[in-house]
C-alpha positions in Angstrom: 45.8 69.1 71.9 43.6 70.5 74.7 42.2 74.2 73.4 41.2 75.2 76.2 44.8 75.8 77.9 47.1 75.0 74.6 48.6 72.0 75.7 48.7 68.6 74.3 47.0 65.8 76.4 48.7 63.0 77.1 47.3 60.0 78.3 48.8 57.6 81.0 47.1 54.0 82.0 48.0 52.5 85.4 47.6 49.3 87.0 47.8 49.2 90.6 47.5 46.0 93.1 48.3 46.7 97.3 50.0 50.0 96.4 49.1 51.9 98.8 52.4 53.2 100.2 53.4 54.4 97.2 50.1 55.8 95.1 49.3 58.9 95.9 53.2 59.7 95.4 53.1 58.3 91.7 50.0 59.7 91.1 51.0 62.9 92.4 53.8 62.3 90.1 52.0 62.1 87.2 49.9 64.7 87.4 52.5 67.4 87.9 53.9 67.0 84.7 54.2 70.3 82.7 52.9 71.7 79.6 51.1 68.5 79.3 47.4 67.8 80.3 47.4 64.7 81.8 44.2 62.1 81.5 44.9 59.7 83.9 43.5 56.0 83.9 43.9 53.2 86.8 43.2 49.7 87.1 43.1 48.4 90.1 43.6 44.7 90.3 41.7 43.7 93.4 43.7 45.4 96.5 43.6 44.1 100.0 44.9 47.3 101.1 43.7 50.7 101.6 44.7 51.5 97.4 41.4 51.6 96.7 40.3 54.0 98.6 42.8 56.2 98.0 42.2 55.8 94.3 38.1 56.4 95.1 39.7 59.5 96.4 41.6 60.9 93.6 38.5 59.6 91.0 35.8 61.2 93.0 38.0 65.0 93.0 37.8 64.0 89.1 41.9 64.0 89.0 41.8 59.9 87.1 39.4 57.8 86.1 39.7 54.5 88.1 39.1 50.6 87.0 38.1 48.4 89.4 38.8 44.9 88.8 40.1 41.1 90.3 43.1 39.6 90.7 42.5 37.0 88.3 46.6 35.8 88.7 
């Protein structure tokens, strides 16, 4: 449980891979869950697109931690 505002955290882990019409929606998503705290992880799994960046975005405002990794198949 998170004492500073009395909520429970809850912990979600994402992988993502040339997502980037959808991510900011689902992360958006996620993070307006209520009476949670949410601790947000994503993996990204080599992207060709612009997902990274988006998700260098959200990490660097401190909103998810991100992963970056390969497509290994």
């Amino acid at each position: 449980m998170d004492k500073e505002r009395g909520k429970p955290t809850v912990s979600v882990a994402m992988s993502s891979y040339n997502g980037e019409q959808y991510i900011a929606d689902q992360i958006e998503s996620i993070l307006s869950q209520k009476d949670v705290v949410v601790d947000l992880v994503v993996r990204d799994d080599g992207s060709k697109d612009h997902t990274r960046d988006i998700l260098r975005k959200y990490a660097a405002d401190k909103k998810l931690t991100l992963i970056e990794g390969e497509n290994v198949g």
